[in-house]
C-alpha positions, 0 to 999 in steps of 0.5 A: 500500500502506497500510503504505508510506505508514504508515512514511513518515508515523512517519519524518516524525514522528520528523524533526518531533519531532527537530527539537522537541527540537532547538529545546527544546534550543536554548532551555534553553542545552543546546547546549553538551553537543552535544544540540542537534547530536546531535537536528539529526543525527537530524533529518537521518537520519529525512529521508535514511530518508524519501527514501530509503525512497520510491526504495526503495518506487518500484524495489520496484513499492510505490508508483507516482509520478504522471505529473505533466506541466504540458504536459498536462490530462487526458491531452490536450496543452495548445495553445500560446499565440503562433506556431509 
């Protein structure tokens, strides 16, 4: 579904621009005033939000997580090198 992947992509972007103003914040010597923490604080939020939002998405039936299994390569087990 196309509105999943639009609202993890905006909670992404929030975490990256949290994270900008985390560093600006940083770099102006704001981080007496506690600016600094409080936009690593929302970092943190947006990226629990994020995770969050997935396993919801998944347990809903939204979004369905790859079978991802190195052991196998196009659905047909990978032979084992060396003996049995």
């Amino acid at each position: 579904m196309w509105w999943v992947k639009a609202i993890v992509v905006i909670l992404l972007l929030a975490a990256v621009f949290s994270l900008g103003r985390a560093l600006m914040s940083l770099a102006r010597g704001e981080s007496r005033e506690g600016k600094t923490m409080r936009a690593l604080a929302w970092r943190v939020g947006f990226s629990v939000a994020v995770f969050l939002f997935i396993l919801l998405s998944m347990y809903m039936g939204w979004i369905k997580p790859h079978d991802v299994n190195p052991a196998m390569r196009h659905g047909q087990p990978i032979e084992q090198a060396g003996p049995r």
